[in-house]
C-alpha positions in Angstrom: 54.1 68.0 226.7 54.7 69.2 222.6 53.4 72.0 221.8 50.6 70.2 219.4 49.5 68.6 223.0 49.3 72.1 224.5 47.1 73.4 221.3 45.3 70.7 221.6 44.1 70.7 225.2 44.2 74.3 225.0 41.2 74.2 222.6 39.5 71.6 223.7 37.3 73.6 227.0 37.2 76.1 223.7 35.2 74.3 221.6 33.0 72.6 225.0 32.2 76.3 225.7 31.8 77.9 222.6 30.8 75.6 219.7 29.0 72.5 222.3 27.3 75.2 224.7 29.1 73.9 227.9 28.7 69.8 226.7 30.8 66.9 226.2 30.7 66.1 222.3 28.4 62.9 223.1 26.1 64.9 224.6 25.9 67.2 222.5 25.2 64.9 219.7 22.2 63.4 221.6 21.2 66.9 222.0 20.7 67.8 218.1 17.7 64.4 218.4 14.8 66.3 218.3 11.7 66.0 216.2 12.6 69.6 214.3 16.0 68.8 213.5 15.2 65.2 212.1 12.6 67.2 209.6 15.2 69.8 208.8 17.6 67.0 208.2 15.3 65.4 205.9 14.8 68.7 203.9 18.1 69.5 203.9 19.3 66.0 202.6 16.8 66.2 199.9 17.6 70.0 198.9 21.5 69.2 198.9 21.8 67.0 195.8 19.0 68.7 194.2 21.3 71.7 194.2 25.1 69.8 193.4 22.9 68.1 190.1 21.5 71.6 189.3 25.1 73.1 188.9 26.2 70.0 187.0 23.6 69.6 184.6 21.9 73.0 184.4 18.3 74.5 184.9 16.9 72.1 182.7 17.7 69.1 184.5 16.0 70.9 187.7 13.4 73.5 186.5 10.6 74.2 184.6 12.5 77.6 183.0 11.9 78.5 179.8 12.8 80.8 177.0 9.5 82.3 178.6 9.8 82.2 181.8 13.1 82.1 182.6 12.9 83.7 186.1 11.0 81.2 188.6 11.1 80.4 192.0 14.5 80.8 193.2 14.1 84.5 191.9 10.1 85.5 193.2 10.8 83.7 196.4 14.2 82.9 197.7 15.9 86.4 196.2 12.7 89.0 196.0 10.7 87.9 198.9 14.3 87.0 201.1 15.5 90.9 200.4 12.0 92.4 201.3 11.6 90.4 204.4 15.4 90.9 205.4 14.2 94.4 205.6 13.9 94.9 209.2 18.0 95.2 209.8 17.7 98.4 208.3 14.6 99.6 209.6 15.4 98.6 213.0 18.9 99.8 213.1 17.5 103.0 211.7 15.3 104.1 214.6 17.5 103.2 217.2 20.5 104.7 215.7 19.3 107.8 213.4 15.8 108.4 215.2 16.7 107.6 218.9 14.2 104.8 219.8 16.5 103.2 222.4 13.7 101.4 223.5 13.8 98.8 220.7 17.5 98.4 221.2 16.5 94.8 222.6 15.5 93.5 219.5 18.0 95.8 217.2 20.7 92.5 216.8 18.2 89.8 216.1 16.6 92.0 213.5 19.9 93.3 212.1 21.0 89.3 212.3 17.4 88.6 210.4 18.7 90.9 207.8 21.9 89.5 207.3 21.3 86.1 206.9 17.8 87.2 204.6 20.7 88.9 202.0 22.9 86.1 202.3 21.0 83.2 201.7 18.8 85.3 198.8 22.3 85.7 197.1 22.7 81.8 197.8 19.5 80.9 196.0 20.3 83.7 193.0 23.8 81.8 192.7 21.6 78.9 192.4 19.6 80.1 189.7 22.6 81.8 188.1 24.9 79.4 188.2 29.0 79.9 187.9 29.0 81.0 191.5 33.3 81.7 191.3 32.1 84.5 188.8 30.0 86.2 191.8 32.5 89.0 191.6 32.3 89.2 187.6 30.0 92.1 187.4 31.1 94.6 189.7 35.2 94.3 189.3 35.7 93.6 186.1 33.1 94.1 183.7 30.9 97.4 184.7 27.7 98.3 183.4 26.6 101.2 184.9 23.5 101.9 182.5 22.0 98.4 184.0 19.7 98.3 186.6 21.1 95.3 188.0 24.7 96.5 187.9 23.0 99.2 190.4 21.3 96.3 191.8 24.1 94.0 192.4 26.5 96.8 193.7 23.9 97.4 196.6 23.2 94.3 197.7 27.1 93.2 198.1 27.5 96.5 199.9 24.5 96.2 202.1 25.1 92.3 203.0 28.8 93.7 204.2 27.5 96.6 206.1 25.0 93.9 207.8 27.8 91.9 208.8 29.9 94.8 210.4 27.0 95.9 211.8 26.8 92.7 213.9 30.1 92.3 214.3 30.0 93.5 218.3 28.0 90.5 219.3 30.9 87.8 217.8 33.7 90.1 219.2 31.8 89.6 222.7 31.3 85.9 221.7 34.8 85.3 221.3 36.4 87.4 223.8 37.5 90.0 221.7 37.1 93.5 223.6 39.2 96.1 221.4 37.9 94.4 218.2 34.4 94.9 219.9 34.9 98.8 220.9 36.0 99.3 217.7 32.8 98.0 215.6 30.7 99.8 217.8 32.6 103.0 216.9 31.9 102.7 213.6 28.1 101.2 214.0 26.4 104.8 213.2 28.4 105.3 209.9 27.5 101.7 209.1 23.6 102.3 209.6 23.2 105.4 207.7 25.0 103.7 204.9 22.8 100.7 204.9 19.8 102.8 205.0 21.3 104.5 201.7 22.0 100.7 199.9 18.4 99.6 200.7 16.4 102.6 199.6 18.3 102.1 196.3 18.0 98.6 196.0 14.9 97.3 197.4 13.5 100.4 194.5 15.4 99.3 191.9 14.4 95.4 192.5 10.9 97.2 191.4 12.7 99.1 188.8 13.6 95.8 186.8 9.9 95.4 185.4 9.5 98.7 184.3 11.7 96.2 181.5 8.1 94.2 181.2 5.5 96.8 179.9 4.3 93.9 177.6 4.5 91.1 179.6 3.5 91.9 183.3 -0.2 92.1 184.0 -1.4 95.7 184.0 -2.8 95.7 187.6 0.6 95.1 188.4 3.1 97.0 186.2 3.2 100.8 187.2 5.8 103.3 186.6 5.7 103.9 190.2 6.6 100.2 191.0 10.1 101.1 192.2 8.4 102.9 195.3 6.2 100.0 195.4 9.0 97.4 196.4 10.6 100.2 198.5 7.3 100.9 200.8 6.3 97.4 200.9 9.6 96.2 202.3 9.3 98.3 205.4 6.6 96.9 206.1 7.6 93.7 205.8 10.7 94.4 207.6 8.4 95.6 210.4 6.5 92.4 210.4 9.2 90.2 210.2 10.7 91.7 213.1 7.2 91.3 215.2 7.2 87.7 214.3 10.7 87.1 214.8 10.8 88.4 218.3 8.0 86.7 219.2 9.2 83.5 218.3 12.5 84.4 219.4 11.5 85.2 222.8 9.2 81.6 222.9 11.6 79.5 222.2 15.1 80.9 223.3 13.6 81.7 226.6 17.3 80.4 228.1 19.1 82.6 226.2 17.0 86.0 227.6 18.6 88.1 230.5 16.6 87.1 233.7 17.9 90.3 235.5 16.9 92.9 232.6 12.8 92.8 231.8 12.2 93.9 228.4 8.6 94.5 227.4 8.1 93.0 224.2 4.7 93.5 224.3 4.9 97.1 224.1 7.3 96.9 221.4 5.2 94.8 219.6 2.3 97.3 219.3 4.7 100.2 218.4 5.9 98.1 215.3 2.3 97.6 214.7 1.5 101.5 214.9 4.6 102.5 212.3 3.9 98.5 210.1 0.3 100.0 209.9 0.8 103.6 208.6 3.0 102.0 206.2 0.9 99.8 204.6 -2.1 102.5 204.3 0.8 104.9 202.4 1.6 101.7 200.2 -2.3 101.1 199.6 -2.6 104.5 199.0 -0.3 104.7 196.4 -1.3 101.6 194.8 -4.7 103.2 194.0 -3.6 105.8 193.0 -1.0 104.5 190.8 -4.0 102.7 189.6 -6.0 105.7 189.0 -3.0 107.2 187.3 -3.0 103.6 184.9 -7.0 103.9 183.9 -6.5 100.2 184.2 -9.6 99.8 186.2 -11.6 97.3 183.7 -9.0 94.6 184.3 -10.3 94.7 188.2 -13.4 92.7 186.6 -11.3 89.6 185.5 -9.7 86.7 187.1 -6.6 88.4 187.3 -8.7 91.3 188.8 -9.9 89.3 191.9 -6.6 88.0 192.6 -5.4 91.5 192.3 -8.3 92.9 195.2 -7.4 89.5 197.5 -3.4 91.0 197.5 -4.1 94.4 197.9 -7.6 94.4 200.0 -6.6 91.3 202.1 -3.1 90.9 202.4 -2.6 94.9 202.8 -5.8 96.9 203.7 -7.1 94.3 205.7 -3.5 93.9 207.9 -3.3 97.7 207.6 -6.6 98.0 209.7 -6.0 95.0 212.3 -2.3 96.8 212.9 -3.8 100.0 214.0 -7.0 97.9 216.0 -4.4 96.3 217.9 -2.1 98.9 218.6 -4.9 100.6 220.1 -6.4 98.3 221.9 -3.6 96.8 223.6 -4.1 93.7 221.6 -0.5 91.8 221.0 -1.7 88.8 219.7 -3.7 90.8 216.8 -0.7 92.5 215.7 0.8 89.4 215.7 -1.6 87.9 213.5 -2.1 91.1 211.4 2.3 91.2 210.8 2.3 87.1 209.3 -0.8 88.6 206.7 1.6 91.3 206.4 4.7 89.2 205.7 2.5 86.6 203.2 0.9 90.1 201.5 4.5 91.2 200.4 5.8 87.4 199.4 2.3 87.1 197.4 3.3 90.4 195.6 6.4 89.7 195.1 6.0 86.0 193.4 2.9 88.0 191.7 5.3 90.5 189.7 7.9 88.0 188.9 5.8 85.3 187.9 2.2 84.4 188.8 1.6 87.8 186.2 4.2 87.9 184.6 3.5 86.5 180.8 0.1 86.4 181.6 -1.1 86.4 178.0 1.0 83.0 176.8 -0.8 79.8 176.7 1.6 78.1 178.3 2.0 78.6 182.2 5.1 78.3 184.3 4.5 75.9 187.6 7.8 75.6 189.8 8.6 71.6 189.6 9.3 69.9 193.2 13.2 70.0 192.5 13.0 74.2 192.6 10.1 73.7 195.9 12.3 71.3 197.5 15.3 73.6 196.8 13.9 76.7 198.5 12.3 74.7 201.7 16.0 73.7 201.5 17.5 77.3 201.6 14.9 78.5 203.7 15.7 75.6 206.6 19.2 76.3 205.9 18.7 80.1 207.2 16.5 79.1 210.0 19.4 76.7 211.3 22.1 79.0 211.1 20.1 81.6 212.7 19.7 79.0 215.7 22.9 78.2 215.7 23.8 82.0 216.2 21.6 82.7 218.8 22.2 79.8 220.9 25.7 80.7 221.3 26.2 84.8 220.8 25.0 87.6 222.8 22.0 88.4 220.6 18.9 88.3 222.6 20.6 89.5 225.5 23.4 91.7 226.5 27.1 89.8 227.3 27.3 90.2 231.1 30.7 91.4 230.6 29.3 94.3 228.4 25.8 95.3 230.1 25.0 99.1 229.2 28.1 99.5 227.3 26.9 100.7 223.6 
């Protein structure tokens, strides 16, 4: 037998194991037939081309951008919301590494996997809007600005999305058999934390930072010079949430993919994240008013934009703020359930609020995201779901590799 024979059958039971979870490749294939995947398909198909024609013929062929408005959906939602909500990597990793929890260690990879795949596919959808994607590098090795907030901006997040990636880097040296490799990431795990708890406190603030650029353009109720500590507050919590509803799916539909032999009581870690996601959001309401009071901007509460402001804060953050703590004592994991998604849509709301539903608030002419940019984010956002699937269906991330249990 050549040596391209012996490759060859060599990885074959490889690829059956690792890649086709323990199928033949026909099987397989009549696997990926399910109702979820033939929508995702469909979004995906749409989303693809939208995206090739966008970087062949420009934002104008795609968007509704304008000398006005030139920052739209891919930036409010896929790249602002994506980098709040990915905030649960950090916040996670934080408590079990720097403050000890060990007993959210269970859900400390599919949260710091949630995080890592929110920054990577919120720098996909910025390249999107960008465009010139080979120049992704541009900024930070050749031409430096460090007097720009996004210089600081863009430094971070490339940092942060690498630290992510080490940071998870045990759970594909266990996939792939890859002991010393593995013992060696987890060495350097604790340096990796405290330094992506460092690149997200200046980040996720200076994402706020930005608009204090927009004095004369974003809404009052909005703009505040405090808004820096605004994004950085409001990301934990929706970090926090994120995690709650990402376990909870997590464990409902990757039930095969839990340890049978090591109970872990998500329950109870549901309604601790509830406890710390609700004192959270009272500090960040807290601060609002006050930042408020500090403003005198209190007439501007008896508009249109004044009502929408008192449904973000008073629904979408007292409201959760309240239901958090009710269930958490009470016992009541289904409330904090419900009270972490109102979390998670307050922060997107104030996040497409800041960058564009208030933003050039004064101009006749509105902005409205055309169905190419919608169809392009349901496409990056299926995109993320899917790989995060494909990652948890194959790596140890919901449960410890049997060949590793207890060895941290």
């Amino acid at each position: 037998m050549s040596d391209t024979s012996t490759r060859a059958a060599a990885i074959r039971p490889w690829m059956t194991e690792k890649i086709f979870l323990g199928l033949s490749l026909p099987d397989y294939l009549r696997s990926l037939a399910t109702p979820f995947n033939a929508v995702a398909a469909l979004i995906v198909a749409a989303g693809v081309p939208i995206i090739a024609w966008r970087f062949l013929h420009g934002l104008g062929s795609t968007t509704n951008l304008s000398q006005t408005s030139p920052w739209g959906l891919w930036i409010g939602l896929d790249m602002m919301s994506g980098v709040a909500l990915a905030a649960g990597g950090y916040t996670i990793a934080g408590a079990v590494y720097v403050f000890g929890l060990k007993e959210y260690r269970p859900i400390l990879r599919a949260a710091v996997l949630t995080g890592f795949l929110g920054y990577v596919f919120a720098v996909f959808g910025l390249l999107v809007d960008l465009g010139q994607p080979w120049r992704i590098a541009y900024p930070i090795f050749y031409s430096a600005g460090p007097t720009s907030v996004m210089y600081e901006v863009g430094w971070c997040v490339a940092l942060y999305t690498t630290v992510l990636a080490i940071e998870f880097l045990p759970p594909v040296f266990e996939w792939l058999g890859l002991r010393q490799l593995r013992e060696r990431a987890v060495q350097i795990a604790i340096g990796a934390v405290v330094l992506g708890i460092v690149l997200s406190t200046l980040h996720q603030s200076s994402l706020g930072a930005l608009f204090l650029l927009t004095p004369t353009k974003l809404h009052p109720l909005w703009y505040s010079s405090f808004i820096p500590l605004y994004f950085f507050i409001s990301s934990i919590a929706a970090g926090l949430g994120m995690v709650i509803l990402e376990s909870a799916t997590s464990h409902r539909l990757f039930r095969d993919r839990l340890d049978p032999r090591k109970h872990v009581d998500l329950d109870a870690l549901t309604l601790g994240l509830a406890r710390g996601a609700s004192v959270v959001l009272f500090t960040y309401v807290f601060l609002k008013l006050q930042g408020l009071a500090d403003s005198g901007d209190w007439p501007y509460l008896w508009s249109g934009y004044g009502a929408w402001y008192v449904f973000e804060l008073g629904g979408l953050a007292l409201v959760p703020c309240f239901l958090l703590a009710h269930a958490a004592r009470t016992a009541n994991v289904r409330l904090a359930r419900i009270a972490a998604a109102l979390t998670v849509l307050g922060v997107v709301l104030n996040r497409l609020n800041v960058s564009i539903i208030a933003m050039n608030w004064q101009p006749p002419v509105r902005y409205v995201p055309s169905a190419m940019e919608v169809v392009t984010s349901l496409c990056i956002i299926t995109l993320g779901v899917l790989t995060f699937r494909w990652i948890v269906n194959r790596m140890p991330v919901l449960a410890e590799h049997p060949d590793y249990r207890d060895a941290h």
